[in-house]
NUFIVO-498633 format. One record per residue: residue in three letters; x negated, y, z of N, C-alpha, C in turn. Coordinates in pm, whole numbers, padded with zeros to 5 digits, always signed. Layout:
alaXYZXYZXYZ
...
END
This chain:
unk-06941+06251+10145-07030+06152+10083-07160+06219+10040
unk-07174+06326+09979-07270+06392+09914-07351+06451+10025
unk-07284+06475+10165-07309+06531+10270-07438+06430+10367
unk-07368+06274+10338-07439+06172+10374-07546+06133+10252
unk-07583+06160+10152-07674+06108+10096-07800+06258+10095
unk-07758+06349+10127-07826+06431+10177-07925+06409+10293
unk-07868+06368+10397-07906+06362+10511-07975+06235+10513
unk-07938+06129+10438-08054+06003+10385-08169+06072+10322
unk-08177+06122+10211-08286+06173+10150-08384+06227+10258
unk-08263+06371+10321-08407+06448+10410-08473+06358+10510
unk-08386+06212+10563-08471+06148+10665-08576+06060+10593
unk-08555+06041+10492-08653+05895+10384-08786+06054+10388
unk-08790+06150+10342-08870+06243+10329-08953+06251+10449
unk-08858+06290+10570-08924+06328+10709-08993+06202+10751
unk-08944+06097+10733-09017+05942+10829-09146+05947+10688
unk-09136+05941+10565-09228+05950+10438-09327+06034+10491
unk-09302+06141+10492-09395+06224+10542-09487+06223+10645
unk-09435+06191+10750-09493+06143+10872-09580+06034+10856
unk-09529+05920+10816-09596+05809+10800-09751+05865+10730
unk-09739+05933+10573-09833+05960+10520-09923+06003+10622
unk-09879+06160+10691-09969+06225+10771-10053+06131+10909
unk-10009+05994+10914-10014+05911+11028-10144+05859+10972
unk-10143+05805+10832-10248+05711+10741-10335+05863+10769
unk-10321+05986+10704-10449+06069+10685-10542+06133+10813
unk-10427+06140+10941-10526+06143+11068-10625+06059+11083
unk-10755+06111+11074-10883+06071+11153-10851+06073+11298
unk-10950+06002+11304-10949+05998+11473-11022+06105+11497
unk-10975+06167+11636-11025+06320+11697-11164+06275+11805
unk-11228+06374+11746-11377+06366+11799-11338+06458+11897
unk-11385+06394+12040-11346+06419+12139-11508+06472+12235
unk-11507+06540+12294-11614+06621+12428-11532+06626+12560
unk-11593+06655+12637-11569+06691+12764-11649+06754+12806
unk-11565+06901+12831-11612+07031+12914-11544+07023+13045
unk-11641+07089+13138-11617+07147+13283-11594+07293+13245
unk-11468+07289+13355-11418+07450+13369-11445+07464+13525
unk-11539+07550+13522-11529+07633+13677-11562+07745+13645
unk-11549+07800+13787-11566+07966+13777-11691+08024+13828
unk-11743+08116+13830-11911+08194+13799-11879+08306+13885
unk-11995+08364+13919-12055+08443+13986-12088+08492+13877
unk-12019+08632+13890-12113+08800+13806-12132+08860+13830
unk-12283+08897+13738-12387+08984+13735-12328+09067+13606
unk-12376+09178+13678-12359+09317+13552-12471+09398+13539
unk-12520+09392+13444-12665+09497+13387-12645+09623+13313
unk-12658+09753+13375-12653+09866+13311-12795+09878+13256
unk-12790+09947+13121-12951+09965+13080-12935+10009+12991
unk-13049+10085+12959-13053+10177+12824-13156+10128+12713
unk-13126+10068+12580-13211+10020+12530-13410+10077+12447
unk-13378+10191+12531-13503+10301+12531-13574+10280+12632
unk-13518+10247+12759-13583+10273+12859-13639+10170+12857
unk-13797+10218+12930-13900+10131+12923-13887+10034+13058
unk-13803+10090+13135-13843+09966+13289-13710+09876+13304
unk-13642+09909+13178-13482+09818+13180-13551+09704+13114
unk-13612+09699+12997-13687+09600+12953-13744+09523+13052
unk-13830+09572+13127-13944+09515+13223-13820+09427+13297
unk-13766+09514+13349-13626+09452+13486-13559+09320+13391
unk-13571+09311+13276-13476+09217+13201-13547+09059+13207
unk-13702+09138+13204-13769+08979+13199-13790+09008+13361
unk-13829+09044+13439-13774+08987+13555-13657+08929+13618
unk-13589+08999+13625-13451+08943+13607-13439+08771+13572
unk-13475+08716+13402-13520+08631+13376-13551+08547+13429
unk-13661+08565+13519-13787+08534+13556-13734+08411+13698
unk-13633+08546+13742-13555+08521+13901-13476+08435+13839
unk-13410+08424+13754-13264+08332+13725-13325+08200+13730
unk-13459+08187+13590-13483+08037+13577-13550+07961+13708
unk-13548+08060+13857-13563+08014+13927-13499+07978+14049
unk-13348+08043+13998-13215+07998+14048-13128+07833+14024
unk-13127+07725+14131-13075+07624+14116-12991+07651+14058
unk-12907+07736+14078-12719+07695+14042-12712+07836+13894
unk-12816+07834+13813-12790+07959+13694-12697+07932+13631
unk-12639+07779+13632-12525+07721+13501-12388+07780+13542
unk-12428+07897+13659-12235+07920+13724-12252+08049+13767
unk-12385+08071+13676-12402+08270+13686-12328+08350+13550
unk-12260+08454+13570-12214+08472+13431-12310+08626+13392
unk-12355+08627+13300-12420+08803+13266-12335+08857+13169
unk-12338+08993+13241-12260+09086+13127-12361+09214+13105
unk-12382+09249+12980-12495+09367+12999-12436+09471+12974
unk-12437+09578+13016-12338+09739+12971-12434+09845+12955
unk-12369+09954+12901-12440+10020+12883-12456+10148+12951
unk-12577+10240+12988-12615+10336+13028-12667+10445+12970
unk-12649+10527+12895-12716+10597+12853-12772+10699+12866
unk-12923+10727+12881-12976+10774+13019-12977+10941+12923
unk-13000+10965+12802-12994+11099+12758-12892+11136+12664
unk-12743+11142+12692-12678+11140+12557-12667+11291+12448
unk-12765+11386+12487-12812+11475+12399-12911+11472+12304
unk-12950+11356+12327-13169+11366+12266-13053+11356+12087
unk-13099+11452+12029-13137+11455+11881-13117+11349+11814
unk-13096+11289+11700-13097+11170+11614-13329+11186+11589
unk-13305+11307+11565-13462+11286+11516-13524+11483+11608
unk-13567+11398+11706-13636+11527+11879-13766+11541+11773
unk-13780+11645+11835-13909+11734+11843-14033+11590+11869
unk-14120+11605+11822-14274+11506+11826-14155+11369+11830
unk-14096+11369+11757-14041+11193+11767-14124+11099+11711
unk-14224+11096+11692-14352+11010+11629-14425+10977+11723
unk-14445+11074+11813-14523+11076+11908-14475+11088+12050
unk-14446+10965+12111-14394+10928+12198-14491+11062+12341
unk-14610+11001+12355-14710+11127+12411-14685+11253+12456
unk-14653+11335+12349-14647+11424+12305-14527+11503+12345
unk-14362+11393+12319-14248+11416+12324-14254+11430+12476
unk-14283+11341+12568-14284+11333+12722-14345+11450+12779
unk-14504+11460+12721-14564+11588+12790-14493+11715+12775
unk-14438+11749+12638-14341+11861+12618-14220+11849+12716
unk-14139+11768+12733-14073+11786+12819-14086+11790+12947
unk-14158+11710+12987-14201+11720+13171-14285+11814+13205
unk-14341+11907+13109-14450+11998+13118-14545+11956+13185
unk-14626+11809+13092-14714+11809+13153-14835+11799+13033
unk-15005+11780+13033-15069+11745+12941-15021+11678+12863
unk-15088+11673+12742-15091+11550+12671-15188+11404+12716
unk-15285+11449+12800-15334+11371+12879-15307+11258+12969
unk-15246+11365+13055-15137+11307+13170-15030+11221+13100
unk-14958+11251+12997-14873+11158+12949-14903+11079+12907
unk-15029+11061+12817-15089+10935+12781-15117+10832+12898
unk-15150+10893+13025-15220+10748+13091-15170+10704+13179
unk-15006+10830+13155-14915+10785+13278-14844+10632+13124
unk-14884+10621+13033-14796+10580+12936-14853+10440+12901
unk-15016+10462+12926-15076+10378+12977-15085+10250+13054
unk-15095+10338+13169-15029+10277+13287-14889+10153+13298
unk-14768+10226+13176-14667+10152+13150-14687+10045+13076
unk-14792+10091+12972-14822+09934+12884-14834+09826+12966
unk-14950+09837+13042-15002+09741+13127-14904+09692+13273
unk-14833+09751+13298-14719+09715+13355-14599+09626+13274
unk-14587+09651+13159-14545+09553+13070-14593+09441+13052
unk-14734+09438+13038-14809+09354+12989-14820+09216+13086
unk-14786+09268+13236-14824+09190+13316-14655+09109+13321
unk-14537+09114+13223-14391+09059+13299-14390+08979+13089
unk-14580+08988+13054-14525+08931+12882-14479+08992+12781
unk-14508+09131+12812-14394+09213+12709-14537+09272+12637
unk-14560+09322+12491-14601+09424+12426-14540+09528+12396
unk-14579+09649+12474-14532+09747+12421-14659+09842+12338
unk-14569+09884+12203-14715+09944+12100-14629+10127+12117
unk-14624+10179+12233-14569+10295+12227-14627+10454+12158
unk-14749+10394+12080-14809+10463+12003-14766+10453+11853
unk-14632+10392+11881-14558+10390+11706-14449+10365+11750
unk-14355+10405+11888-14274+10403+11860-14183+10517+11811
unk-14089+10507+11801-13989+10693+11764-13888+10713+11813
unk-13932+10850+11936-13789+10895+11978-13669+10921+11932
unk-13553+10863+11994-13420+10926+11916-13340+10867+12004
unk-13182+10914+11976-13093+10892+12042-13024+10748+12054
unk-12967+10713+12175-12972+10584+12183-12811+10512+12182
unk-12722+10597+12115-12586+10584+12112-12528+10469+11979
unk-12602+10442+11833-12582+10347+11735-12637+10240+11861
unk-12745+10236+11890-12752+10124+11958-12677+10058+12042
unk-12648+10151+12116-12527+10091+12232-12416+10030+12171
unk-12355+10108+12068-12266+10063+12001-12230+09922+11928
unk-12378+09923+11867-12371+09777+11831-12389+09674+11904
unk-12419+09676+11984-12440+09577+12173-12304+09568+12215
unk-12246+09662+12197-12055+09665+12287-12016+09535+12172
unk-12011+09603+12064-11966+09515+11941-12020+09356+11922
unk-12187+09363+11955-12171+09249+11940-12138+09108+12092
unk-12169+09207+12189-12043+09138+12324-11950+09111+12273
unk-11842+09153+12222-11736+09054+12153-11751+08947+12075
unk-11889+08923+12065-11877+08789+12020-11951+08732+12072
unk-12024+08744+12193-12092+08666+12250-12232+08678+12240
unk-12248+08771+12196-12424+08810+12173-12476+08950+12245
unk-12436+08966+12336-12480+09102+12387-12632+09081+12459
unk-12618+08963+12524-12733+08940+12534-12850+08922+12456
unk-12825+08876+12364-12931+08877+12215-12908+08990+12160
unk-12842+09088+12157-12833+09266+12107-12950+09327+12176
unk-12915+09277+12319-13014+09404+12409-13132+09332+12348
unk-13168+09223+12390-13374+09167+12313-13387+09200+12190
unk-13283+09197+12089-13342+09243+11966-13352+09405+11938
unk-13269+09450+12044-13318+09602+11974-13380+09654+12078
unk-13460+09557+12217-13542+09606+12281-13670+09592+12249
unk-13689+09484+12178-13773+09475+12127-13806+09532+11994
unk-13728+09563+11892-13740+09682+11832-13851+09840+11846
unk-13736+09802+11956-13791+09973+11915-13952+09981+12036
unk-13969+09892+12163-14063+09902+12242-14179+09814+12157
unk-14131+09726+12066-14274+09669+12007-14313+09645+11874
unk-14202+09668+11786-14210+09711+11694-14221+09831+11621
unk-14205+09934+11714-14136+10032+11659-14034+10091+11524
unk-13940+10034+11524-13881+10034+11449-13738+10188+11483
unk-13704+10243+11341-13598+10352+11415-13472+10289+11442
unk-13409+10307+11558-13290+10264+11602-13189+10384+11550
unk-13239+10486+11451-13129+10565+11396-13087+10540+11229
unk-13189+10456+11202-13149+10421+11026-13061+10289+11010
unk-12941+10342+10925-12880+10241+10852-12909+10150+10858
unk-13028+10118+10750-13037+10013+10695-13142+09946+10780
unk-13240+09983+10889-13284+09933+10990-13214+09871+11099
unk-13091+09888+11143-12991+09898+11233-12942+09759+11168
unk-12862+09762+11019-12788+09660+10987-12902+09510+10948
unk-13029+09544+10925-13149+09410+10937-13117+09361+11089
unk-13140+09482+11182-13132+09413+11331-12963+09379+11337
unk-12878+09409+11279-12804+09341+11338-12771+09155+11286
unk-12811+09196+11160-12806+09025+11118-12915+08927+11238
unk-13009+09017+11263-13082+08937+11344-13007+08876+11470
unk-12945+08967+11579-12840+08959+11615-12734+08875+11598
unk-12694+08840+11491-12608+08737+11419-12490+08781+11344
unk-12501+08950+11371-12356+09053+11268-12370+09068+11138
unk-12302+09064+11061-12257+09097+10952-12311+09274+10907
unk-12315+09305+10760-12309+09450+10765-12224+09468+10790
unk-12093+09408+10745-11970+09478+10766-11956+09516+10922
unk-11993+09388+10991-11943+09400+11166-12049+09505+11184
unk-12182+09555+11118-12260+09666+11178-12160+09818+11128
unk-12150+09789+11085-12068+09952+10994-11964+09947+11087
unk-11880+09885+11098-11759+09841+11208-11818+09937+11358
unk-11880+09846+11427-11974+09923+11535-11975+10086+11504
unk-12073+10072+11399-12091+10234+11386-11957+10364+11357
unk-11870+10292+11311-11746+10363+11259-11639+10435+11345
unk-11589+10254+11404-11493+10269+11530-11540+10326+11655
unk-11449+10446+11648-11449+10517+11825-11465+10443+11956
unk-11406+10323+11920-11375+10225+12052-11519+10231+12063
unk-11617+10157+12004-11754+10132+12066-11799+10236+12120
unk-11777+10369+12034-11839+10515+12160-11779+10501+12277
unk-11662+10495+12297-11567+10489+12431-11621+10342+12516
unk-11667+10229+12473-11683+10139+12583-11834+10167+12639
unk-11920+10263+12542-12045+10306+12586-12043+10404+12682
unk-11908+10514+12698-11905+10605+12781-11832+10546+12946
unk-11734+10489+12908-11648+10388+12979-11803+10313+13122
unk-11892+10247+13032-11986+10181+13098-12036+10271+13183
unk-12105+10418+13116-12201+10524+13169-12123+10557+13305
unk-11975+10590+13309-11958+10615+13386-11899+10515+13529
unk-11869+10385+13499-11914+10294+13570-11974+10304+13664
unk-12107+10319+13572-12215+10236+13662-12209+10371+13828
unk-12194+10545+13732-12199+10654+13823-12149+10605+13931
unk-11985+10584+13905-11931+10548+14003-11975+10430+14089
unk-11994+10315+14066-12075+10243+14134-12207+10280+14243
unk-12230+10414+14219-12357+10467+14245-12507+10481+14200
unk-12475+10407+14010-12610+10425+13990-12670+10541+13937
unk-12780+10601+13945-12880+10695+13954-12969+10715+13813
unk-12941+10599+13813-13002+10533+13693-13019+10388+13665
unk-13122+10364+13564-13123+10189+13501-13256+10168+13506
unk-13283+10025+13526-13175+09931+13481-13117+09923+13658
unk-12987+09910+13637-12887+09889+13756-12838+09743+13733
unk-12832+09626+13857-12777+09494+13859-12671+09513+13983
unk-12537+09458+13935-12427+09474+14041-12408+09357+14030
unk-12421+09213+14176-12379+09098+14184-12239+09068+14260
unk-12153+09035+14159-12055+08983+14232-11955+09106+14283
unk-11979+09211+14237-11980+09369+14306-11954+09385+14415
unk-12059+09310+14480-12089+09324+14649-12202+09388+14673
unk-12351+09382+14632-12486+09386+14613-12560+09460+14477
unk-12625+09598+14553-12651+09644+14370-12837+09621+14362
unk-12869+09586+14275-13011+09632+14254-13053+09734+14176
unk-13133+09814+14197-13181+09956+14147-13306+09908+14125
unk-13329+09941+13973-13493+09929+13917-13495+09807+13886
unk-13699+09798+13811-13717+09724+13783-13759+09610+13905
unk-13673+09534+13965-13731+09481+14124-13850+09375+14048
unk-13907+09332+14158-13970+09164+14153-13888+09068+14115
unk-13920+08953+14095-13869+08877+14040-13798+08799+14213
unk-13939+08784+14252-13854+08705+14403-13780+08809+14504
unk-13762+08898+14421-13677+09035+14540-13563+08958+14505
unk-13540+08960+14324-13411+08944+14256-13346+08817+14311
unk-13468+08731+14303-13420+08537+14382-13332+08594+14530
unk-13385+08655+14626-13300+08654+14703-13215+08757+14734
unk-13164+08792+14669-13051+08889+14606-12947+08749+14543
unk-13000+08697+14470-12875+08591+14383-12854+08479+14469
unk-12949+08430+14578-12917+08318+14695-12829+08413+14794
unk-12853+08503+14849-12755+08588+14952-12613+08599+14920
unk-12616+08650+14784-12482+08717+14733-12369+08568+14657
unk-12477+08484+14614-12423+08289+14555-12350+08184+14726
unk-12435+08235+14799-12404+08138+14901-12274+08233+14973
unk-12278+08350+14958-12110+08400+14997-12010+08358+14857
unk-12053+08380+14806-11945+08373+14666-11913+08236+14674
unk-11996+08155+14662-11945+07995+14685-11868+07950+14839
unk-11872+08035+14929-11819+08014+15055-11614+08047+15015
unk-11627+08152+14913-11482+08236+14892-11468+08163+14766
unk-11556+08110+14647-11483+08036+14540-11518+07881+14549
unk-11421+07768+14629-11430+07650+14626-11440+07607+14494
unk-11540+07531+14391-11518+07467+14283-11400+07410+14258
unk-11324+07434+14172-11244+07356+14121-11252+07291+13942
unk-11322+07152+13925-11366+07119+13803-11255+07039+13740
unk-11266+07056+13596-11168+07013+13495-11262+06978+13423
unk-11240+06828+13424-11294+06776+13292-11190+06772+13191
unk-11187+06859+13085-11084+06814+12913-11181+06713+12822
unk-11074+06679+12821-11092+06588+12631-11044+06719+12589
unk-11182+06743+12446-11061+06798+12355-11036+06784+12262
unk-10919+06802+12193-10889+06735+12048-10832+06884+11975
unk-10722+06841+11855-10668+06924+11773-10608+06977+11849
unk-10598+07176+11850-10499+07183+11921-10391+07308+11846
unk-10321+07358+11884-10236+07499+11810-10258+07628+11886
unk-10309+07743+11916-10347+07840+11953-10256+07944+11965
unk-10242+08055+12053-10116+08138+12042-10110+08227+11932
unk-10237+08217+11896-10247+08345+11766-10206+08268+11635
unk-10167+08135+11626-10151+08076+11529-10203+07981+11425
unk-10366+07933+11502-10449+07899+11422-10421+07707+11494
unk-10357+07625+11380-10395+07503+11416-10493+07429+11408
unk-10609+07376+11466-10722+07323+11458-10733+07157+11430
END
């Protein structure tokens, strides 16, 4: 008997309950996404180097003039073209100065070979003020780019700390310079300290470097499409266009679309999070 008024209670509770939770559901605001699959591009580059920049707004340049960009995917990695340079090199003030010492050449010669680069910038929209910028090593940076790829901003990592340091000149080795750019970025201090702390980000920066070797690059900026097709340098913009029509019209020959439209509503996640 006691057994049966038990088992009344827990069902008056369970149908009670339910019912309530029935009255407090809103109705689910619903979208519809397409799932298909993309064509990738991979960008090695060093956020120092002056012609990875240039290659980036070309690059750019070529995509927004790609019909089908909504089924290109970019991933940017990293290269790091000197992983000895100093936190703070010899003439690091003086960009000039630092080059001619090393290539043994004038100070002359480096100026108008440096020159020369402005105005090669100048012509793809870019300012570069390389008369304030400051040499140093380019490994915090990378780091925080790996880091902030996990959340979807690697692409906004590389412009903000390319632009940094090529037109602002700002140091890509201070703290508290680093953690401004990364809020810019959209990180947290904490997620910047994170970056800087954890080994993993050194390792996906070395992981990349040697990549790209293997791949065969020489250097950056390096573009691998689809990893059929590599581009080396800063190309043209309409070199890049038909590079992404050559390598898109095979890729679409081997990946038939297959589209999914979802509704989506509330759902439960494997990690545990009910939405």
């Amino acid at each position: 008997m006691k057994g049966n008024v038990l088992v009344a209670v827990f069902s008056l509770l369970f149908f009670t309950a339910c019912g309530q939770e029935k009255q407090q559901k809103q109705p689910t605001d619903t979208k519809r996404i397409t799932m298909e699959n993309k064509m990738k591009i991979e960008i090695w580059s060093d956020i120092m180097c002056p012609f990875c920049y240039i290659g980036k707004r070309n690059f750019e340049k070529a995509l927004s003039q790609f019909p089908d960009k909504e089924l290109i995917e970019v991933e940017w990695k990293s290269f790091q073209l000197d992983p000895a340079m100093p936190e703070v090199p010899k003439y690091q003030d003086d960009m000039y100065m630092f080059v001619a010492d090393r290539k043994g050449m004038s100070y002359e010669q480096s100026k108008k070979r440096h020159q020369d680069l402005i105005q090669y910038a100048k012509s793809v929209g870019l300012e570069y003020n390389l008369d304030k910028a400051l040499v140093t090593n380019s490994m915090k940076g990378h780091r925080i780019i790996q880091f902030a790829k996990t959340k979807g901003l690697g692409e906004k990592a590389e412009e903000t700390l390319f632009f940094a340091y090529f037109t602002q000149g700002r140091n890509l080795n201070d703290l508290a310079t680093l953690v401004e750019l990364g809020k810019e970025i959209g990180l947290t201090e904490a997620e910047v300290n994170q970056a800087l702390a954890d080994p993993l980000y050194m390792q996906k920066v070395a992981d990349d470097s040697r990549e790209a070797q293997t791949l065969g690059a020489r250097g950056v900026p390096f573009f691998v499409v689809n990893r059929k097709y590599a581009i080396a340098g800063a190309q043209q913009p309409n070199e890049i266009l038909q590079t992404l029509e050559k390598s898109f019209a095979e890729w679409k020959k081997e990946n038939p679309q297959t589209k999914l439209d979802i509704t989506e509503g509330k759902v439960c996640t494997p990690d545990g999070d009910c939405n």
